[in-house]
C-alpha positions in Angstrom: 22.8 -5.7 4.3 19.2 -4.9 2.7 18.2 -2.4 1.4 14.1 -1.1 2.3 13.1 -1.1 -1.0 14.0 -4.6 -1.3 12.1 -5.8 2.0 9.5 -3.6 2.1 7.2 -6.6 2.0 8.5 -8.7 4.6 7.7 -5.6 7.1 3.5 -4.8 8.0 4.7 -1.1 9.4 1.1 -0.2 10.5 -1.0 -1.8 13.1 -4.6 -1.0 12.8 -6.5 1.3 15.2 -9.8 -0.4 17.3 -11.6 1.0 14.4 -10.9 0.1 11.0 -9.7 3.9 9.2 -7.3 4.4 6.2 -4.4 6.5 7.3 -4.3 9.9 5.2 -1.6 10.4 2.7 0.8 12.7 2.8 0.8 16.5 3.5 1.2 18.3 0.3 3.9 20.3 1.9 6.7 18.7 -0.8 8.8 20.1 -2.7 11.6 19.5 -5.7 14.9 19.4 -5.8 15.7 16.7 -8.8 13.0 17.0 -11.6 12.0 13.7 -12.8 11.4 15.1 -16.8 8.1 17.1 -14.9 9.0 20.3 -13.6 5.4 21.0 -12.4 5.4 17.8 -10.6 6.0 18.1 -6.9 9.0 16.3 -5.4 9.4 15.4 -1.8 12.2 16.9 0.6 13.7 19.1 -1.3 14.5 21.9 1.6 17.9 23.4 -1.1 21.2 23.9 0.7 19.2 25.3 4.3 20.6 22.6 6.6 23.9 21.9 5.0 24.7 25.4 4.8 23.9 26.0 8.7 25.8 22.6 9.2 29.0 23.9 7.6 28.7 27.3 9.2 28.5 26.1 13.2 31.5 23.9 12.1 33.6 26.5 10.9 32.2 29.3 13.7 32.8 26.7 16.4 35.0 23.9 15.5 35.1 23.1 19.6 32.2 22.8 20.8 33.1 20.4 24.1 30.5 20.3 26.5 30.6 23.4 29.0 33.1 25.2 26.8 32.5 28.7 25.1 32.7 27.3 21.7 29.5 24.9 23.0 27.8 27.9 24.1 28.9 30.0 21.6 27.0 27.4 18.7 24.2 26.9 21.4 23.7 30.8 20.2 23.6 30.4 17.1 21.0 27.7 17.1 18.6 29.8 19.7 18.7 32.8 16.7 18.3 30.2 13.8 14.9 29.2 15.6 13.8 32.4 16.5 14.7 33.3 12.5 11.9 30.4 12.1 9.4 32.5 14.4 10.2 30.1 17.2 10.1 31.2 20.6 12.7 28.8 22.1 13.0 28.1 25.7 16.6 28.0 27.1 16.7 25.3 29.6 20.2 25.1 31.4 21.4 23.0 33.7 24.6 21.8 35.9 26.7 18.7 35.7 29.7 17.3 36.9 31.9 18.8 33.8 30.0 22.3 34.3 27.0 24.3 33.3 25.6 24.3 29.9 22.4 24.6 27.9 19.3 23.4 26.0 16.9 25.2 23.4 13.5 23.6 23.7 10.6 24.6 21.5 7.1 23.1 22.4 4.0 23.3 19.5 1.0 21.7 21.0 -1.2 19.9 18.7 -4.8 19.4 17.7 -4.7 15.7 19.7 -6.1 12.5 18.9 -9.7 11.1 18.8 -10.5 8.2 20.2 -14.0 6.6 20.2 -15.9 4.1 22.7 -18.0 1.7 22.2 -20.8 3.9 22.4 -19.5 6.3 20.2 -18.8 9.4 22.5 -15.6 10.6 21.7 -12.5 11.9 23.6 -9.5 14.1 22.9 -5.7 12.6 23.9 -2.5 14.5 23.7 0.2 12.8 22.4 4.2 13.7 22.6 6.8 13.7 19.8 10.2 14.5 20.9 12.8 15.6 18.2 16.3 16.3 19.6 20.1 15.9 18.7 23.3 17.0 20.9 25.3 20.1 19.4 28.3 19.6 20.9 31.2 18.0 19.7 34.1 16.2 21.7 37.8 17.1 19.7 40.0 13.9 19.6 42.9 14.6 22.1 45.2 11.9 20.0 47.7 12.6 17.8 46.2 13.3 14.2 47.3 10.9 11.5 48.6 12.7 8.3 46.2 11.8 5.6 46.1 11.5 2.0 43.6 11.1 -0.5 43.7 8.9 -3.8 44.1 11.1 -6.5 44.2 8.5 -9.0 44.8 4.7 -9.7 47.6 4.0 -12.1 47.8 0.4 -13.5 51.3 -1.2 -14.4 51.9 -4.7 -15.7 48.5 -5.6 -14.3 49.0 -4.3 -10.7 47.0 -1.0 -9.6 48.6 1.4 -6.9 47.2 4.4 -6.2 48.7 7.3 -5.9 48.1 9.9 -3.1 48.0 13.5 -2.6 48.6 14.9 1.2 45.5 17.4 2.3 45.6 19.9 5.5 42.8 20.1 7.8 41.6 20.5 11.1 39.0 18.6 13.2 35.4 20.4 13.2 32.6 17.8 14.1 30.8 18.6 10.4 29.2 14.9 11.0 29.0 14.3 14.8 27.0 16.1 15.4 26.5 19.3 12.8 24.8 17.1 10.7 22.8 16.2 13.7 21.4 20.1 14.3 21.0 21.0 10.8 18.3 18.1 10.7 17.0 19.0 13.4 16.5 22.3 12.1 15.2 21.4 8.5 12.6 19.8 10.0 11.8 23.0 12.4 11.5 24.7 8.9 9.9 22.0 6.7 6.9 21.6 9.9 6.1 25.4 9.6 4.7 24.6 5.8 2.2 21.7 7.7 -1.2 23.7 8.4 -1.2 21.3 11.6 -0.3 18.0 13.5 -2.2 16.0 16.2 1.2 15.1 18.2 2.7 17.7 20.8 5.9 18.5 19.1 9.2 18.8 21.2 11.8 20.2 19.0 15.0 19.7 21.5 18.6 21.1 20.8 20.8 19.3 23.7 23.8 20.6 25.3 26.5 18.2 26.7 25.3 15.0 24.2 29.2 13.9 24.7 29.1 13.9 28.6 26.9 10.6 29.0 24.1 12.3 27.5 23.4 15.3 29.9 21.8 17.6 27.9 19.0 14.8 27.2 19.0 13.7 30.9 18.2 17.1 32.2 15.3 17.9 29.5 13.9 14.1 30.8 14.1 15.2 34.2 12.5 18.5 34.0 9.4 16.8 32.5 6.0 15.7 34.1 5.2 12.6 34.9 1.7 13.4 32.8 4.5 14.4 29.8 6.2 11.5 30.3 2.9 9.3 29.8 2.1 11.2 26.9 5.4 11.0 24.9 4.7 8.5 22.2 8.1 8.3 20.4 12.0 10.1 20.3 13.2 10.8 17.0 17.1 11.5 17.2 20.2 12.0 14.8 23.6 11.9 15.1 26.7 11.7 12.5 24.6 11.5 9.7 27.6 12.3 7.0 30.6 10.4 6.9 29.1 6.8 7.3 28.3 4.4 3.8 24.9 4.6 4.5 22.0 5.9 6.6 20.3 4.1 9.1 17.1 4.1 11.3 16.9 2.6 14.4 14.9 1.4 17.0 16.3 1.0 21.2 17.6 -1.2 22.8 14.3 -2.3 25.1 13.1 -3.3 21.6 15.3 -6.4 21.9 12.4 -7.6 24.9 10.1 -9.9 22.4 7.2 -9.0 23.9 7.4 -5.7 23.5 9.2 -6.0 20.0 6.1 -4.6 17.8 5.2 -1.6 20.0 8.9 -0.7 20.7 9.3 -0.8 16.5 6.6 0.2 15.4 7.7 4.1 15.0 10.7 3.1 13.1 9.0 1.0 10.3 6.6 4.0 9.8 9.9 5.7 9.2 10.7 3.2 6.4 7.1 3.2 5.5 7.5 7.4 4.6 11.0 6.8 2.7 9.7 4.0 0.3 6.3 5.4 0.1 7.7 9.0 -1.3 10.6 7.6 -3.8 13.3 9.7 -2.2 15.7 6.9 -3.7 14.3 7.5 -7.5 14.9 11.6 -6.7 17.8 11.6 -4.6 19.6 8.2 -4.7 18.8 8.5 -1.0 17.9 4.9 0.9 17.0 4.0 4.7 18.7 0.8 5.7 18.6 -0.8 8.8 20.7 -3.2 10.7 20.4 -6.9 9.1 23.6 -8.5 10.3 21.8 -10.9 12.2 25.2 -11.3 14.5 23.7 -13.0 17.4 25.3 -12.0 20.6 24.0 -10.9 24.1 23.2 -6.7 22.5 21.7 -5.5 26.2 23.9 -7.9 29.1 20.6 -10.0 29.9 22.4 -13.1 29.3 20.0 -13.8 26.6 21.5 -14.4 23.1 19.6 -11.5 20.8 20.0 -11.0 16.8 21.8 -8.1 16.0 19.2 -6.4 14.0 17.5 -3.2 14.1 19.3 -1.7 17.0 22.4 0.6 16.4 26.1 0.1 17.7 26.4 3.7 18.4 24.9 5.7 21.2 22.9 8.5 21.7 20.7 11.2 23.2 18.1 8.6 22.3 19.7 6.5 25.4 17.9 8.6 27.7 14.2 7.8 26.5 15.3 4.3 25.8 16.1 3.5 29.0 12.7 4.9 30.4 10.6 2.6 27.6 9.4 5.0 25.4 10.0 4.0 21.7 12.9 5.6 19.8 13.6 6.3 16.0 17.3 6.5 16.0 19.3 8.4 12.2 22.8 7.8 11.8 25.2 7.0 9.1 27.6 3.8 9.6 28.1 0.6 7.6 27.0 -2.6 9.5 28.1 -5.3 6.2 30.3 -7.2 8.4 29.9 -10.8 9.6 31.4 -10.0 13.0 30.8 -7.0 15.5 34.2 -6.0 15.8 34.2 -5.6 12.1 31.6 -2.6 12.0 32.7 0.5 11.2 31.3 3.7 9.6 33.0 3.1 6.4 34.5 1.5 3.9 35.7 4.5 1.6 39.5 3.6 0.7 40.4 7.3 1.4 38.4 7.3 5.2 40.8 4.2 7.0 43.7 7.1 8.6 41.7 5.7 11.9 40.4 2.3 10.0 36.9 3.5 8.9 36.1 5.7 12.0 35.6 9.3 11.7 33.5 10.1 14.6 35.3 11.5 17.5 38.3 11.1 14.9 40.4 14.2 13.5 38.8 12.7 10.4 35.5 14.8 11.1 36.4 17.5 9.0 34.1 19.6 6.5 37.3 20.5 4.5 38.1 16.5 4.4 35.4 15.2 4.2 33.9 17.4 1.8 37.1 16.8 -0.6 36.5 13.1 -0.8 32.0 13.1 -0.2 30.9 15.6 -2.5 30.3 15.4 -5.8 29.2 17.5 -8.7 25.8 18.1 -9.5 24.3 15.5 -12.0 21.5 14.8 -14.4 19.5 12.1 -13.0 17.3 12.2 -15.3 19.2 11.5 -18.3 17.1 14.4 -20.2 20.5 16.1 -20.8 19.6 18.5 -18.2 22.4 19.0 -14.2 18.8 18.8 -11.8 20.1 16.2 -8.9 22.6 17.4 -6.0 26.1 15.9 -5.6 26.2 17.2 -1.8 25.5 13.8 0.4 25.3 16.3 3.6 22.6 18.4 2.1 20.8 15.2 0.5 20.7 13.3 3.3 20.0 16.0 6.1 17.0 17.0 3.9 15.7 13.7 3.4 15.8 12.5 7.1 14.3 15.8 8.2 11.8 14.3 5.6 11.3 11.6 7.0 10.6 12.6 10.6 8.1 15.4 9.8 5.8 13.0 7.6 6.3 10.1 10.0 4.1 12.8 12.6 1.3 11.9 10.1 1.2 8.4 10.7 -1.1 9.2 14.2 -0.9 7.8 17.5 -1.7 4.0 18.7 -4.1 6.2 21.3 -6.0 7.6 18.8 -6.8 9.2 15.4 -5.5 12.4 13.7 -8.9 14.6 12.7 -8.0 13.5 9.1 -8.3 10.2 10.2 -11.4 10.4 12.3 -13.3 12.7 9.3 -12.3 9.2 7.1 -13.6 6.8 9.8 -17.1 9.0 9.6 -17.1 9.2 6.6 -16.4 5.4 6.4 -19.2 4.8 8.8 -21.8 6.5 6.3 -20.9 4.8 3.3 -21.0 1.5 5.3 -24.7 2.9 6.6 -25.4 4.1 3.3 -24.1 0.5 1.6 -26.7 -1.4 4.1 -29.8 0.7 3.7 -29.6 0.1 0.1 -29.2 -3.3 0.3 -32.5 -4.0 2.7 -34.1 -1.6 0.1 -33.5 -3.6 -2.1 -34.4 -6.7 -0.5 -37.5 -5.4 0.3 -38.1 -4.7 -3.6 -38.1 -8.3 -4.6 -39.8 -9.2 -1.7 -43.5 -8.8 -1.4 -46.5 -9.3 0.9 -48.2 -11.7 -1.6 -52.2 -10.6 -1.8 -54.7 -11.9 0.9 -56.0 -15.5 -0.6 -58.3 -18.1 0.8 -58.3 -21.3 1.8 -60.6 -24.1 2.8 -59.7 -24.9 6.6 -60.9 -28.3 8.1 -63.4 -26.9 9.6 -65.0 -25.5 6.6 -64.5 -22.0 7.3 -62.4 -19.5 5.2 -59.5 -18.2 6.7 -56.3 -15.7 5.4 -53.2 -17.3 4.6 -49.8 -14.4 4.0 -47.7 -16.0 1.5 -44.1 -14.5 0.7 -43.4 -15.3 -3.1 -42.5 -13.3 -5.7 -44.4 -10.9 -7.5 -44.1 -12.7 -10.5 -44.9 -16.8 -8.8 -47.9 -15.5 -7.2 -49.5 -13.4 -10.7 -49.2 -16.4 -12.0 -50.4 -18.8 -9.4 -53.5 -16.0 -9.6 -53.6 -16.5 -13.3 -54.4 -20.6 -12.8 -58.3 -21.9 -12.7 -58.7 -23.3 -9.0 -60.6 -26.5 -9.1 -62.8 -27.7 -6.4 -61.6 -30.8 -4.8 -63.7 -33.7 -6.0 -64.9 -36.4 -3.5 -64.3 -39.9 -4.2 -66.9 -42.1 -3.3 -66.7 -44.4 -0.3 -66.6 -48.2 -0.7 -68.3 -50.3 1.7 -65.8 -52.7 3.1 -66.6 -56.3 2.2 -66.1 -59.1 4.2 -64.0 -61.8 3.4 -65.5 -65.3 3.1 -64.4 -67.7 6.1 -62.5 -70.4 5.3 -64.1 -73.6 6.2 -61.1 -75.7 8.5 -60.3 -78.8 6.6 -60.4 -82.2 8.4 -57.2 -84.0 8.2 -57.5 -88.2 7.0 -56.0 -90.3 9.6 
């Protein structure tokens, strides 16, 4: 498994636009959370205890949320008056299915658009979609629950460690899958009210019914334009984002087509472009991975033998958008170190195995479990002697993936550029203007129109010759005495005496 920071230069994460531009960095809009021994210096993602808190609260207000149930709607609720506490407006889209009736909470912010310019340099205005969404159900394991225990301590006796255990009561709640999910989704509604503007269309999308094959995310799809559709440019989505051993971003499953590999990818390696460009690892011990196994199996049923890489095991809302070929960034938390596929799990944490290292959809989705065994105490990172640095992986990690998404909108369109980007490609264009002026100024400076001098032609007549030498060569072919040609006298030719023919003596 690698890590980004050690690969980020085996990845080019940014395909040029038809005209050469440098990309703008970063909004301002960041904040601190772990001081780095400069408290006036500004840290990214550092959104405090917003989304973990509203996290932990819809699992403990509605530990069952299964789609078309009144805990569902119930936390639906919750969510529509979290946005509006934002100053959204959120639209409340429901919809049928098989299982029942149930809800999403859509909020649209259109954008300034993107410039594109032709080859004659007239220039047009394009929309372009982002979709944000995660599901905020939950799907209570129906199984008997396995009677845990966590590790207290090791003790170590004649060179054997056991570990001893202490029993913990707790009840299933869907913290990670998906609470984690929302409260993203939601620290990124917050963080992208600080932005004084984006290019994309923004769809910030809570879905109902994620756990019934995706409805919530098949009914927002369906009730979209065709001319939306075209427009959408990339899905961001996240899903158990908690319990796993690390955090990953991924891209869909159509990415696995090699032709389309690049343009299907190309949103999620601006993702890692954001996390190692902002050092959320040196603040927050926070890292993106992605999947390296390199497994090679038939991923997608195409009969073609793929490398498992950068696609994820576990599936989503994203699905949806997937399957219709738009380009998906996909967060979730899991632990894919394994040589085989049937290895993979989400963890590897000794005191997570009660269902062998799956907590999803297990009883083991707790907050009070999980919290007991995840969270740690507040630290000094550092080392100036000062507690500045979060122990709460929850809050950590929702903040830095709602990050993540929010600067990744800066990264502009394949259709176009951001105004940011368009004021840098003028003002690129002038400098380049500016640069060849003053280089056929200066050509012309040590180039002159040498003075009118005469010649002799052959017939005797005087005629102007332009020479182009330097100031200097032709003062001093001025300075130099011209002396008249001098003609050599002719020679008469002389004849050669004839040779008398000799008679031969018989």
């Amino acid at each position: 498994m690698i890590s980004f920071k050690n690969i980020r230069n085996e990845k080019l994460v940014s395909l040029s636009l038809a005209v050469v531009f440098i990309f703008t960095s970063f909004s301002s809009m960041i904040l601190t959370s772990c001081k780095n021994g400069d408290d006036k210096k500004i840290k990214p993602a550092d959104y405090g205890s917003y989304g973990s808190d509203f996290a932990r609260k819809i699992a403990a207000d509605f530990p069952d949320r299964k789609p078309y149930s009144e805990g569902e709607k119930g936390a639906g609720e919750a969510i529509r008056e979290e946005m509006v506490k934002l100053k959204y407006e959120p639209e409340i889209q429901s919809f049928n299915a098989d299982g029942g009736s149930s809800r999403n909470y859509v909020v649209k912010i259109p954008g300034t658009g993107f410039i594109s310019v032709d080859d004659e340099g007239k220039t047009t205005t394009k929309h372009r979609i982002a979709v944000i969404g995660a599901h905020y159900d939950n799907l209570p394991p129906k199984d008997k629950k396995v009677e845990a225990k966590i590790i207290s301590k090791t003790v170590v006796k004649k060179g054997e460690t056991t570990a001893e255990t202490t029993p913990l009561e707790y009840s299933y709640d869907g913290i990670s899958d998906n609470a984690s999910g929302t409260a993203c989704l939601l620290t990124a509604m917050k963080a992208f009210k600080e932005y004084p503007a984006f290019a994309y269309d923004v769809y910030f999308v809570a879905f109902g019914a994620g756990n019934d094959d995706f409805a919530g995310a098949r009914a927002f799809f369906k009730s979209l334009s065709s001319e939306e559709v075209e427009m959408i440019d990339v899905m961001y989505c996240m899903e158990s984002l908690y319990a796993g051993d690390k955090v990953y971003a991924s891209a869909g499953y159509q990415s696995l087509n090699l032709e389309n590999k690049y343009k299907m990818r190309r949103k999620l390696y601006q993702a890692y472009d954001v996390c190692f460009a902002n050092t959320l690892y040196t603040n927050y011990g926070f890292d993106l991975y992605y999947n390296e196994s390199g497994v090679k199996v038939d991923l997608n049923g195409d009969s073609n033998v793929d490398i498992y890489n950068e696609v994820s095991a576990n599936r989503s809302d994203y699905v949806v958008f997937d399957e219709a070929g738009i380009p998906v960034v996909f967060f979730d938390s899991y632990e894919y170190n394994f040589t085989k596929m049937e290895d993979m799990k989400e963890t590897k944490n000794l005191n997570l195995q009660n269902y062998s290292g799956k907590v999803r959809l297990t009883h083991d989705d707790s907050t009070k479990f999980l919290d007991s065994i995840l969270v740690e105490p507040d630290y000094d990172r550092n080392g100036d002697g000062e507690i500045d640095c979060s122990g709460d992986r929850l809050q950590i990690r929702v903040n830095a993936i709602a990050f993540i998404i929010v600067e990744s909108l800066l990264k502009g369109s394949d259709h176009g550029m951001t105004k940011e980007q368009y004021d840098e490609y003028l003002a690129n264009k002038a400098k380049e203007a500016a640069r060849a002026s003053a280089a056929s100024e200066s050509q012309t400076g040590e180039t002159t129109v040498a003075t009118k001098a005469t010649k002799p032609s052959e017939s005797g007549e005087e005629t102007e010759e332009t020479t182009s030498e330097s100031t200097a060569a032709t003062t001093k072919k001025a300075a130099t005495p011209t002396k008249k040609p001098t003609k050599k006298p002719t020679k008469k030719p002389t004849k050669k005496p004839t040779k008398k023919p000799t008679t031969k003596k018989n």
